[in-house]
C-alpha positions in Angstrom: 10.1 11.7 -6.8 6.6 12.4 -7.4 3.7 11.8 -5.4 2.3 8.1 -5.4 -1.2 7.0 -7.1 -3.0 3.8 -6.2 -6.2 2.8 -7.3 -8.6 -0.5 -7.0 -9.1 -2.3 -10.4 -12.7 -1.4 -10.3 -11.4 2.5 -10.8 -13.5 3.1 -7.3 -11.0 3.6 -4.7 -8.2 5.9 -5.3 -5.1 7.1 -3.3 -2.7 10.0 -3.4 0.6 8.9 -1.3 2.3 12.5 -1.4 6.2 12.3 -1.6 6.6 14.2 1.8 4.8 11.6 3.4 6.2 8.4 1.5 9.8 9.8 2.6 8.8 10.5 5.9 7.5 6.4 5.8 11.4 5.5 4.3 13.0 7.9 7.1 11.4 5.9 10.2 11.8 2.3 8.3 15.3 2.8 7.3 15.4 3.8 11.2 14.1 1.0 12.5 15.5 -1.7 10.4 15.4 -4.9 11.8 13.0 -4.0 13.8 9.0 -3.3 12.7 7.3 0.2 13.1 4.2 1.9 12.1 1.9 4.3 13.3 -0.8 6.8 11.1 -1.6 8.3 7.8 -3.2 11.8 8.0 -5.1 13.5 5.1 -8.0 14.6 3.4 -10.4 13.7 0.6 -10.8 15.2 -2.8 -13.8 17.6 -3.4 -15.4 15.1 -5.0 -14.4 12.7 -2.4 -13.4 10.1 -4.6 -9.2 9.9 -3.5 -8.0 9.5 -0.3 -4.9 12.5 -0.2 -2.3 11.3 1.9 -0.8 14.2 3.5 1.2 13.3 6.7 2.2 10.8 8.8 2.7 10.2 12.7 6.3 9.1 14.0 5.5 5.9 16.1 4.1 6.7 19.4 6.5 6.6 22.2 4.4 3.7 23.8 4.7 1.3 20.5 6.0 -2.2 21.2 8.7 -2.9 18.4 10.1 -6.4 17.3 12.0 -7.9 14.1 8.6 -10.0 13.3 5.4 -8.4 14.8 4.6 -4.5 16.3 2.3 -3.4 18.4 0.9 0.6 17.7 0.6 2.7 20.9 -1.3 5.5 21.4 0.6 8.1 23.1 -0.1 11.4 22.1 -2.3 10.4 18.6 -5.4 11.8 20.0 -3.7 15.5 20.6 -1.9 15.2 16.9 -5.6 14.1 15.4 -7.5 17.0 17.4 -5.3 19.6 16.3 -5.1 17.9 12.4 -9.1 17.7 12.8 -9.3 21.4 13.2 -7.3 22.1 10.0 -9.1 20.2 8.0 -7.2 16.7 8.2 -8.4 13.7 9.5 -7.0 9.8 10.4 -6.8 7.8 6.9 -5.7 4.7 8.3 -2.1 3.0 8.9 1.6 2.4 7.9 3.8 -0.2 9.0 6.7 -1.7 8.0 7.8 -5.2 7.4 11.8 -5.0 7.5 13.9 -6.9 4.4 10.8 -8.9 4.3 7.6 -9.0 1.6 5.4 -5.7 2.1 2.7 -8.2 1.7 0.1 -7.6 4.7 -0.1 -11.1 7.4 -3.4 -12.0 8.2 -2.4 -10.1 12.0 -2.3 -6.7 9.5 -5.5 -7.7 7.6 -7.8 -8.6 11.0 -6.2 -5.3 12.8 -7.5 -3.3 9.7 -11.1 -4.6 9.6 -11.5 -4.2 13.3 -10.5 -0.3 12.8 -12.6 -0.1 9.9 -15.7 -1.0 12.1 -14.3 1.5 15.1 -17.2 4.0 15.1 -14.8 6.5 17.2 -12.1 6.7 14.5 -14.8 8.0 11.8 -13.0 6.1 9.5 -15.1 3.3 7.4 -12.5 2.8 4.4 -9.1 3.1 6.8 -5.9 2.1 4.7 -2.9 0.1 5.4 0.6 1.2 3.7 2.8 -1.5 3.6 6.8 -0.8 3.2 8.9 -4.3 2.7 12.5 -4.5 1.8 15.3 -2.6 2.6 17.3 0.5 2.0 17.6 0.8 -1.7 15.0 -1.5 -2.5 11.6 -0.4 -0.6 8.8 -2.2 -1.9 5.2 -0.8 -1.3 1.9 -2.4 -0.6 -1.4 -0.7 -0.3 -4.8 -2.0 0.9 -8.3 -0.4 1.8 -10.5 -2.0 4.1 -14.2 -1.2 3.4 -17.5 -3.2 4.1 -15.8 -6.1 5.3 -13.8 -6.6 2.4 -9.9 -6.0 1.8 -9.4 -4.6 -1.7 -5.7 -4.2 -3.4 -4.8 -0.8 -4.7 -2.2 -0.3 -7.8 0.6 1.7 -8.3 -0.4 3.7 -10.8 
Protein backbone atom coordinates (compact mmCIF):
# COMPACT_ATOMS: atom_id res chain seq x y z
CA UNK A 1 0.00 0.00 0.00
CA UNK A 2 0.81 3.53 -0.79
CA UNK A 3 0.72 6.42 1.16
CA UNK A 4 -2.88 8.09 1.67
CA UNK A 5 -4.00 11.63 0.10
CA UNK A 6 -6.97 13.56 1.40
CA UNK A 7 -7.98 16.87 0.39
CA UNK A 8 -11.00 19.37 1.10
CA UNK A 9 -13.26 19.93 -1.99
CA UNK A 10 -12.17 23.55 -2.16
CA UNK A 11 -8.46 22.00 -3.16
CA UNK A 12 -7.24 24.09 0.16
CA UNK A 13 -6.47 21.59 2.72
CA UNK A 14 -4.47 18.68 1.85
CA UNK A 15 -3.15 15.51 3.72
CA UNK A 16 -0.45 13.00 3.25
CA UNK A 17 -1.37 9.71 5.62
CA UNK A 18 2.09 7.87 5.02
CA UNK A 19 1.65 4.02 4.88
CA UNK A 20 3.93 3.53 8.03
CA UNK A 21 1.75 5.50 9.90
CA UNK A 22 -1.76 4.28 8.57
CA UNK A 23 -0.40 0.63 9.53
CA UNK A 24 0.76 1.55 12.68
CA UNK A 25 -3.21 3.10 13.09
CA UNK A 26 -4.51 -0.70 11.87
CA UNK A 27 -1.80 -2.45 14.30
CA UNK A 28 -3.26 -0.68 17.67
CA UNK A 29 -7.14 -0.86 16.28
CA UNK A 30 -6.98 -4.43 15.33
CA UNK A 31 -5.37 -4.53 19.00
CA UNK A 32 -7.87 -3.04 20.70
CA UNK A 33 -10.99 -4.36 19.09
CA UNK A 34 -13.89 -4.05 20.88
CA UNK A 35 -12.61 -1.66 22.69
CA UNK A 36 -11.90 2.25 21.38
CA UNK A 37 -8.19 3.82 21.26
CA UNK A 38 -6.51 6.74 19.91
CA UNK A 39 -3.86 8.94 20.76
CA UNK A 40 -1.54 11.46 18.16
CA UNK A 41 -0.49 12.16 14.64
CA UNK A 42 3.09 13.52 14.31
CA UNK A 43 4.45 15.33 11.13
CA UNK A 44 5.37 18.08 9.21
CA UNK A 45 4.21 20.53 6.53
CA UNK A 46 5.22 20.72 2.89
CA UNK A 47 7.69 23.64 1.95
CA UNK A 48 5.04 25.36 0.69
CA UNK A 49 3.05 24.54 3.64
CA UNK A 50 0.05 23.58 1.85
CA UNK A 51 -0.21 19.48 3.03
CA UNK A 52 -0.17 18.33 6.29
CA UNK A 53 2.58 15.05 6.00
CA UNK A 54 1.58 12.57 8.38
CA UNK A 55 4.67 10.87 9.55
CA UNK A 56 4.04 9.00 12.86
CA UNK A 57 1.91 8.24 15.34
CA UNK A 58 1.84 7.84 19.25
CA UNK A 59 0.70 4.25 20.81
CA UNK A 60 -2.09 5.28 23.39
CA UNK A 61 -0.74 6.66 26.50
CA UNK A 62 -0.58 4.39 29.26
CA UNK A 63 -3.07 6.58 31.28
CA UNK A 64 -5.90 6.42 28.36
CA UNK A 65 -9.39 5.36 29.58
CA UNK A 66 -10.63 2.63 26.94
CA UNK A 67 -14.30 1.44 26.39
CA UNK A 68 -16.31 -0.39 23.50
CA UNK A 69 -18.39 3.05 22.97
CA UNK A 70 -16.40 6.24 24.18
CA UNK A 71 -12.26 6.75 25.05
CA UNK A 72 -10.79 9.08 26.87
CA UNK A 73 -6.79 10.19 25.59
CA UNK A 74 -4.25 10.45 28.43
CA UNK A 75 -1.29 12.22 28.54
CA UNK A 76 1.41 10.18 29.88
CA UNK A 77 4.57 10.66 28.35
CA UNK A 78 3.16 12.81 25.01
CA UNK A 79 4.95 15.90 26.14
CA UNK A 80 8.59 14.03 26.22
CA UNK A 81 7.62 12.14 22.66
CA UNK A 82 6.48 15.89 21.20
CA UNK A 83 9.75 17.61 22.70
CA UNK A 84 12.09 15.26 21.30
CA UNK A 85 9.85 15.13 17.70
CA UNK A 86 9.93 19.15 17.98
CA UNK A 87 13.61 19.11 17.85
CA UNK A 88 13.71 17.01 14.71
CA UNK A 89 11.66 18.98 12.95
CA UNK A 90 8.13 17.23 13.64
CA UNK A 91 5.41 18.61 15.38
CA UNK A 92 1.65 17.44 16.85
CA UNK A 93 -0.86 17.38 13.72
CA UNK A 94 -3.80 16.42 15.59
CA UNK A 95 -5.54 12.89 16.52
CA UNK A 96 -6.49 9.26 15.70
CA UNK A 97 -9.05 7.26 17.14
CA UNK A 98 -10.80 4.40 16.45
CA UNK A 99 -14.41 3.49 16.43
CA UNK A 100 -14.48 -0.44 16.55
CA UNK A 101 -16.86 -2.50 13.85
CA UNK A 102 -18.69 0.73 13.93
CA UNK A 103 -19.04 3.82 11.20
CA UNK A 104 -15.56 5.89 11.20
CA UNK A 105 -17.98 8.69 11.11
CA UNK A 106 -16.82 11.33 13.92
CA UNK A 107 -19.83 11.76 17.07
CA UNK A 108 -20.47 15.13 17.94
CA UNK A 109 -18.04 14.02 21.44
CA UNK A 110 -15.04 13.72 18.43
CA UNK A 111 -16.17 16.97 16.70
CA UNK A 112 -16.41 19.29 20.12
CA UNK A 113 -12.94 17.56 21.46
CA UNK A 114 -11.38 18.69 18.11
CA UNK A 115 -12.47 22.41 18.06
CA UNK A 116 -11.51 22.78 21.68
CA UNK A 117 -7.85 21.55 20.65
CA UNK A 118 -7.92 23.63 17.66
CA UNK A 119 -8.29 26.75 19.88
CA UNK A 120 -5.52 25.25 22.51
CA UNK A 121 -2.82 28.06 22.10
CA UNK A 122 -0.16 25.52 23.88
CA UNK A 123 -0.59 22.77 21.21
CA UNK A 124 0.44 25.34 18.31
CA UNK A 125 -1.87 23.65 16.34
CA UNK A 126 -4.80 25.84 14.69
CA UNK A 127 -5.86 23.28 11.83
CA UNK A 128 -5.45 19.88 14.24
CA UNK A 129 -6.88 16.76 12.39
CA UNK A 130 -8.95 13.88 13.41
CA UNK A 131 -8.28 10.31 11.62
CA UNK A 132 -11.07 8.23 12.01
CA UNK A 133 -10.67 4.22 11.59
CA UNK A 134 -14.33 2.25 11.67
CA UNK A 135 -14.83 -1.33 10.84
CA UNK A 136 -13.00 -4.21 11.40
CA UNK A 137 -10.07 -6.36 10.45
CA UNK A 138 -10.35 -6.74 6.80
CA UNK A 139 -12.63 -4.02 6.22
CA UNK A 140 -11.06 -0.68 7.85
CA UNK A 141 -12.91 2.18 6.84
CA UNK A 142 -11.22 5.71 7.07
CA UNK A 143 -12.49 9.13 7.96
CA UNK A 144 -10.60 12.36 7.94
CA UNK A 145 -11.55 15.82 9.19
CA UNK A 146 -9.69 19.24 9.79
CA UNK A 147 -10.80 21.57 12.29
CA UNK A 148 -9.88 25.14 11.41
CA UNK A 149 -11.55 28.64 12.32
CA UNK A 150 -14.34 27.06 13.96
CA UNK A 151 -15.35 25.07 11.14
CA UNK A 152 -15.09 21.16 10.58
CA UNK A 153 -14.20 20.48 6.98
CA UNK A 154 -14.32 16.83 5.27
CA UNK A 155 -11.18 15.67 3.50
CA UNK A 156 -11.31 12.96 0.41
CA UNK A 157 -9.58 10.08 -0.33
CA UNK A 158 -7.87 10.97 -3.10
Amino acid sequence: MDNLFFQDKNQIYKVNLHKEAYNQIIYYCDRANPYEIGSVLIGNYSLNQTTANILQITPPPKDSIQAKYNFHRGSSGLIKVLDTVWNQGQYYLGEWHYHPNMSSFPSSIDKKQMMILSQDKRLKCPEPILIIIGGHKGNWNINVRLFANNKEIILYNL
